[in-house]
C-alpha positions in Angstrom: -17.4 2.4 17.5 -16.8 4.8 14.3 -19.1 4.5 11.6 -17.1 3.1 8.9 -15.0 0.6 11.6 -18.8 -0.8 12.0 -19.3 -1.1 8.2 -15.3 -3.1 8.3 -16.6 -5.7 11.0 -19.9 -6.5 8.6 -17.7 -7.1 5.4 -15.1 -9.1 7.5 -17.7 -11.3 8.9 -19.6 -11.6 5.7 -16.5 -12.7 3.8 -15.6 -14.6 6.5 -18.9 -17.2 6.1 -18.6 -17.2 2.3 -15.3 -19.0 2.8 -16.6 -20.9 4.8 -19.0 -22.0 2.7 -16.7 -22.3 -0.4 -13.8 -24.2 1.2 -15.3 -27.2 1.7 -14.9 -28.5 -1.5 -11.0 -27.4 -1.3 -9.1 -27.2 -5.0 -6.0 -27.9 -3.2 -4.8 -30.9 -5.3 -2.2 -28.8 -6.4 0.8 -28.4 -3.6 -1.0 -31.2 -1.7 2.4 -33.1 -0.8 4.4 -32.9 2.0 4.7 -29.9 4.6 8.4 -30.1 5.1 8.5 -30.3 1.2 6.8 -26.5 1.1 9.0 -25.5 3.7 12.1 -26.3 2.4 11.8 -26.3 -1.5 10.4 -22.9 -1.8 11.9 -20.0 -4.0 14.0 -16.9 -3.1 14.7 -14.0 -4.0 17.3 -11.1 -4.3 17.9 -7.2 -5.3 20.6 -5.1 -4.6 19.7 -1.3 -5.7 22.2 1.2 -5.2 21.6 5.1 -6.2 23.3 8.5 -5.9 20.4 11.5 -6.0 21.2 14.9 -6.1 18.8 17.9 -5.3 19.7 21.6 -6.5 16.5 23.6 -4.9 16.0 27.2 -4.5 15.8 28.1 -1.0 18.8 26.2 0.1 22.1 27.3 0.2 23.4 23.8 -0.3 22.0 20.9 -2.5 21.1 17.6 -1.0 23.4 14.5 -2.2 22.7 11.1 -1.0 24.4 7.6 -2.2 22.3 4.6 -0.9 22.1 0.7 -1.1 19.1 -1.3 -0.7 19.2 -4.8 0.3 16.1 -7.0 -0.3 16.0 -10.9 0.5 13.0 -12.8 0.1 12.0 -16.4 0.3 8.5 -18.0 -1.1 7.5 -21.3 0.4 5.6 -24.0 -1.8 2.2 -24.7 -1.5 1.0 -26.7 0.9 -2.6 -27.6 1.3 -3.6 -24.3 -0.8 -1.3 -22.3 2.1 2.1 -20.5 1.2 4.0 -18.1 3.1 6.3 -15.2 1.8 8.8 -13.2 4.1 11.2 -10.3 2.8 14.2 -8.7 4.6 14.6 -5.2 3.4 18.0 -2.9 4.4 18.6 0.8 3.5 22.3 1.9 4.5 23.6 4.7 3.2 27.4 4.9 1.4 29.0 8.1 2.4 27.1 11.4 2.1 24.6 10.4 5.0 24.3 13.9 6.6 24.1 15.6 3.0 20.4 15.8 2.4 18.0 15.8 5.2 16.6 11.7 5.0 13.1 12.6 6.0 12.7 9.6 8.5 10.5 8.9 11.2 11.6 9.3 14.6 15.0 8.7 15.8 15.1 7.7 12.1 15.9 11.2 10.9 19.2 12.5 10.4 18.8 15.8 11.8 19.7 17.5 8.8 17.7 20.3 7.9 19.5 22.9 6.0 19.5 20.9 2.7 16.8 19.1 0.3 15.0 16.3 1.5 15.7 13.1 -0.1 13.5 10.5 1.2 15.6 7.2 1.9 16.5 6.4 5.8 18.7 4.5 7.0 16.3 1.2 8.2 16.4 -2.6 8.7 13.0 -4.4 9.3 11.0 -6.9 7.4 9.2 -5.5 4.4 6.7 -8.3 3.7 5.6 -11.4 5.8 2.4 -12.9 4.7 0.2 -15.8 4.1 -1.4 -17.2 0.8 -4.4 -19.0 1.5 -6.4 -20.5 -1.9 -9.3 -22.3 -0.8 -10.3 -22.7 -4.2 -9.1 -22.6 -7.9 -11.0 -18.5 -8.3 -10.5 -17.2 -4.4 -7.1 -16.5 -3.6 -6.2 -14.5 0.1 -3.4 -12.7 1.1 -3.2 -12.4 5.1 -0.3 -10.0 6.9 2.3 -7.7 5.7 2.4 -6.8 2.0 3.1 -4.3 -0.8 -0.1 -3.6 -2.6 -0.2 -2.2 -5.7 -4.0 -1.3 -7.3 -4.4 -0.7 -10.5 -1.7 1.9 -11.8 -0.9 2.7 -8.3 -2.9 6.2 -8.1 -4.7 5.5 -5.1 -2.6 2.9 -3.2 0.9 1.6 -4.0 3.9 0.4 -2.9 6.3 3.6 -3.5 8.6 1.1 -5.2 10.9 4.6 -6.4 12.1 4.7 -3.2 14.6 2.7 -1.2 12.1 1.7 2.0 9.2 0.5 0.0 6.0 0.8 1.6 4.0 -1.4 2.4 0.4 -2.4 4.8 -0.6 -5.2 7.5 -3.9 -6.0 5.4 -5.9 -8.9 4.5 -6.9 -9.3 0.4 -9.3 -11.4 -1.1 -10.2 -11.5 -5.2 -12.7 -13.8 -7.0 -12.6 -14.6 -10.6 -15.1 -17.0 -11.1 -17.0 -15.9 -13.4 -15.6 -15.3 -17.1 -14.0 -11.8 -17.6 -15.1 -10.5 -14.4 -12.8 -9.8 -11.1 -14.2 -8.5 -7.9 -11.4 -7.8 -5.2 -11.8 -6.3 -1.7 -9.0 -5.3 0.7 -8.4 -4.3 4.0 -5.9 -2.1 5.6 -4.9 -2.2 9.4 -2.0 -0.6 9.0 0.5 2.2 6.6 3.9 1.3 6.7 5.3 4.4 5.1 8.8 5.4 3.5 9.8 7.3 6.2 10.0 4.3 8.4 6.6 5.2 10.4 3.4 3.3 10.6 0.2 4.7 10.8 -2.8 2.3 12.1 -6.0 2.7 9.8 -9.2 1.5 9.0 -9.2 1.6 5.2 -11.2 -0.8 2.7 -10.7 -0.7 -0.8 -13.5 -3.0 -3.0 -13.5 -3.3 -6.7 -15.4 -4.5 -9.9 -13.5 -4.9 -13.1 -14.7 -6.6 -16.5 -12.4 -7.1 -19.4 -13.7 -6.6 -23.0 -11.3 -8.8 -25.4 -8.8 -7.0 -27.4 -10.6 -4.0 -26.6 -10.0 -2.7 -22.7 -11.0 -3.2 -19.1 -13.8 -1.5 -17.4 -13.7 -0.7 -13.6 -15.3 0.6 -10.5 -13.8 1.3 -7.6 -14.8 2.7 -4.0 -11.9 3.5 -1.1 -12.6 4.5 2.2 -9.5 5.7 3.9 -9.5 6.3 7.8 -7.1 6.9 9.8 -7.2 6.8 13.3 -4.8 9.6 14.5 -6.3 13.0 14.7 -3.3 14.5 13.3 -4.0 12.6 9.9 -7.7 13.0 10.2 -7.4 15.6 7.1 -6.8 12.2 5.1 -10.3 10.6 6.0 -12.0 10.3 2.4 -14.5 8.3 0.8 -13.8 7.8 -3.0 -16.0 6.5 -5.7 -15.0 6.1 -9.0 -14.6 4.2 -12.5 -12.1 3.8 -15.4 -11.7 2.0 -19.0 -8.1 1.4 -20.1 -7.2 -0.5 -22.9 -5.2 -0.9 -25.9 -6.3 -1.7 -29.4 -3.7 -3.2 -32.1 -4.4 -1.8 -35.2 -1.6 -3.9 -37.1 1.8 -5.2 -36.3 3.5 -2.7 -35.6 0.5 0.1 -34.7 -1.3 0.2 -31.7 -3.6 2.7 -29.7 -3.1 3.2 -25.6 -5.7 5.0 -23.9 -7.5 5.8 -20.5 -10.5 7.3 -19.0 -11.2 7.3 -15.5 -13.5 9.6 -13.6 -13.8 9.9 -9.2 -15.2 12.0 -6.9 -14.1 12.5 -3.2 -15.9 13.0 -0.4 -14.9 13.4 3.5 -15.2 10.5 6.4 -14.9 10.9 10.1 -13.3 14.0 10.4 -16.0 16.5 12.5 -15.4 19.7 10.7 -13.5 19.5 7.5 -15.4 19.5 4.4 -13.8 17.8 0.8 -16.0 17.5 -2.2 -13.1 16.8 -5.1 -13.2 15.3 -8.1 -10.7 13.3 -10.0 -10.6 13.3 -13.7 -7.7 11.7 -16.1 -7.1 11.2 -19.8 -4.7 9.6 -21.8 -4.3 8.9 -25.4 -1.0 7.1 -27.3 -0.1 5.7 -30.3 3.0 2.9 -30.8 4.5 2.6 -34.0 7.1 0.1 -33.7 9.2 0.9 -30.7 8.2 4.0 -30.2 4.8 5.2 -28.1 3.8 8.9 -28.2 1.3 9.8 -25.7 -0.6 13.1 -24.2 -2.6 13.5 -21.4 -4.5 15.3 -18.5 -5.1 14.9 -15.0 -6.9 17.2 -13.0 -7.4 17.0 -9.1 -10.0 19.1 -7.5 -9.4 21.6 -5.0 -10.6 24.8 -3.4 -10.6 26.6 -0.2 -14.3 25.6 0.2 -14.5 21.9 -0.6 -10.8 21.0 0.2 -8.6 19.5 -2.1 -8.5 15.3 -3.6 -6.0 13.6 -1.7 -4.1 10.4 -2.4 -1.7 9.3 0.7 -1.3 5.9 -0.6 -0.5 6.4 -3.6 3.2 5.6 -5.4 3.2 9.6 -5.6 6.7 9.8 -7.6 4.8 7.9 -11.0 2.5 10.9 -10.9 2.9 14.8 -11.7 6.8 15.2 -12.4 9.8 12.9 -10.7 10.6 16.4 -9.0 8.1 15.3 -6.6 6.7 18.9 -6.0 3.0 17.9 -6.0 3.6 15.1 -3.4 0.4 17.0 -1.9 -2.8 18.4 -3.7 -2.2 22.4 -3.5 -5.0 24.4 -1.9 -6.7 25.2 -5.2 -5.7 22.0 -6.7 -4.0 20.2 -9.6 -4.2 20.5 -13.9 -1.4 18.7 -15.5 -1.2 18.6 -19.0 1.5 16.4 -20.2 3.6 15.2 -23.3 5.3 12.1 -23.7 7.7 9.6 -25.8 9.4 6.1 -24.8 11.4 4.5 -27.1 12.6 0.7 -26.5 15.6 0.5 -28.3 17.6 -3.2 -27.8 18.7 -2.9 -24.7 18.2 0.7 -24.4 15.3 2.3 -23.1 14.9 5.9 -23.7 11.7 8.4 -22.0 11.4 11.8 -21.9 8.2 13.5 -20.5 6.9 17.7 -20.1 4.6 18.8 -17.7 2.4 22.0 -18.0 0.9 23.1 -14.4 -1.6 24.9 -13.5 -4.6 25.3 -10.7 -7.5 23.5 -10.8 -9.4 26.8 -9.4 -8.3 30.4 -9.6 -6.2 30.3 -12.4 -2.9 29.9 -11.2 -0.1 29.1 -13.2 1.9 26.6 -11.3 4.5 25.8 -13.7 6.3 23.0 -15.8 8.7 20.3 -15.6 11.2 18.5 -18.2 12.1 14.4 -17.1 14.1 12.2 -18.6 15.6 8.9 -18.5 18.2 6.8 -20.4 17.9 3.1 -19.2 20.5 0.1 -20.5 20.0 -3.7 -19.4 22.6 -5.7 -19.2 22.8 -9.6 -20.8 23.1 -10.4 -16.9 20.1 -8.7 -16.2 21.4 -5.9 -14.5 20.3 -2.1 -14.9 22.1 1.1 -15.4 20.0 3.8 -15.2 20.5 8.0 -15.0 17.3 9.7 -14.8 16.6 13.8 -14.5 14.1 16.2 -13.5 13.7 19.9 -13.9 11.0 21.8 -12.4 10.5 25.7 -13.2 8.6 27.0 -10.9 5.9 30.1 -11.1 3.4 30.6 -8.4 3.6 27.6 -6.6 7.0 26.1 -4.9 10.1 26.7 -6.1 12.7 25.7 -9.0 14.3 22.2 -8.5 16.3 20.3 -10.2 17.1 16.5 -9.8 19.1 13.4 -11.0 19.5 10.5 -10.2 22.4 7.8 -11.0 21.4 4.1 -9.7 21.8 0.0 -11.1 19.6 -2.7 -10.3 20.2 -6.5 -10.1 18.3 -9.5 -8.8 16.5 -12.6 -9.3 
């Protein structure tokens, strides 16, 4: 047995007899009727989410257009007994313009297009989420099957919710908030349902400490061991440890501070022969006045030829280092991204603009910058209309891109 899937089977079974221990006294009062009245009286849900992205990027002699419609479908059972089930239906089709940007998928998912930008959204039909709620008592919820998980501001595992085919894992998830202020979760991943439609089996354990100072900010630590078990994705195998405090302080009505600290360093697991010793720093500082937040920041992810470079595969990638997507992987001497921002909420208007500096994190390469924008308006029905942009200007790393997107959301 691998080292770490030895560590998984003591944590499983140690969990296992603490709930055993705790559910006898079940707080179940709640949703304690009728099984057929769970069933049946339950809650669903609905998006539709159509887009048309378009990819101008050097190195192609034709840009990558794609118009696409995703379908989601959900439905929530009640709570029976402290047990609740939850199964979405996801569908990706594409509306014209299928073989005009290579879709990336998995297997006989791909288009076969590979003269033009990639643009990330196969055609797929499958069930996105099917999982069980299980609260044995009032501070110990579970979450048993497949699920999106979302941790934290989705750096190191998320659901890619930017793209059509969200992603999602076959995991188990457990949290405790029993004692005042303090949270303690711990998950478990079997499983990577990617965007591209492919599924990667895993041993990966994610625990966590968090304790919230009032009006003030949250303080957190966090460890991740990520390990896959194809060789192919054995670059991947990391152990991370790290903390962060994130908070916001309101100095009056209409004045507030926004700022984050968080600090991790990255080490390799189970892969014989390749060496990573990364670190991961970020900082960000805001200030809202009224309906307007201006922010800077830095983020920095090691890398070097000799230690390797500070990998997040989970992640929701696109939130993170330009909506151009060009640093979907750490470069070989790793990441510095300086960055300038401004939201504005405006009625039903929101308005964001955001500019990227780049550069190496070793060797003093100058990797370049990036403008993005977005105009978003929501309508009294709920409904979004959104165009968004992104323009990357390449120097010694990739090449220029530019992007834009056109899409509307609506659901309930």
């Amino acid at each position: 047995m691998r080292p770490f899937a030895t560590i998984r089977t003591s944590v499983i079974l140690a969990m296992t007899m603490a709930v055993c221990a705790t559910a006898a006294p079940i707080a179940a009062e709640e949703g304690s009727g009728h099984l057929l009245d769970a069933i049946t009286k339950g809650t669903f849900k609905l998006n539709l989410r159509y887009r048309y992205e378009d990819v101008d990027q050097d190195g192609f002699d034709t840009r990558g257009r794609a118009s696409t419609i995703r379908t989601m479908a959900g439905y929530n059972t009640g709570v029976w007994k402290g047990f609740e089930v939850y199964l979405e239906f996801e569908d990706i089709h594409n509306i014209g313009l299928s073989n005009d940007h290579n879709n990336a998928g998995a297997g006989s998912l791909w288009n076969g297009v590979g003269d033009r930008p990639v643009i990330a959204d196969a055609a797929v039909t499958e069930f996105n989420q099917a999982y069980l709620g299980w609260r044995p008592t009032k501070h110990l919820p579970f979450r048993f099957g497949l699920q999106e998980i979302v941790l934290d501001n989705s750096r190191f595992v998320g659901n890619v919710g930017w793209r059509q085919n969200h992603q999602s894992f076959e995991a188990a998830r457990v949290e405790f908030d029993g004692v005042k202020n303090l949270t303690l979760g711990y998950s478990f991943i079997g499983r990577q349902h990617d965007i591209f439609g492919g599924s990667q089996p895993m041993s990966t354990m994610h625990l966590s400490a968090a304790y919230d100072f009032k009006n003030i900010g949250t303080v957190k630590a966090y460890g991740l061991i990520l390990d896959y078990e194809r060789e192919a994705l054995w670059a991947n195998n990391t152990a991370t440890v790290g903390a962060f405090f994130d908070g916001r302080a309101e100095l009056s009505d209409s004045l507030g501070l926004l700022y984050r600290f968080e600090i991790a360093r990255q080490t390799e697991v189970n892969n014989p022969g390749h060496h990573i010793d990364a670190r991961y720093i970020r900082a960000d500082f805001g200030v809202s006045i009224s309906k307007v937040t201006l922010a800077a920041g830095y983020e920095s992810l090691g890398g070097s030829a000799e230690d390797g470079q500070f990998r997040t595969p989970l992640a929701t990638l696109h939130k993170f280092n330009g909506w151009a997507d060009k640093f979907l992987t750490t470069p070989t001497n790793g990441l510095e991204d300086l960055y300038l921002s401004v939201t504005a909420n405006l009625g039903r208007f929101k308005l964001e603009g955001i500019y990227h500096d780049f550069s190496a994190d070793t060797g003093g390469g100058d990797w370049g910058t990036e403008l993005d924008a977005a105009v978003t308006y929501t309508a009294p029905w709920k409904q979004q209309f959104s165009f968004k942009f992104a323009g990357y200007d390449a120097r010694d790393f990739a090449t220029d891109t530019t992007k834009f997107w056109v899409w509307t959301s609506w659901g309930f």
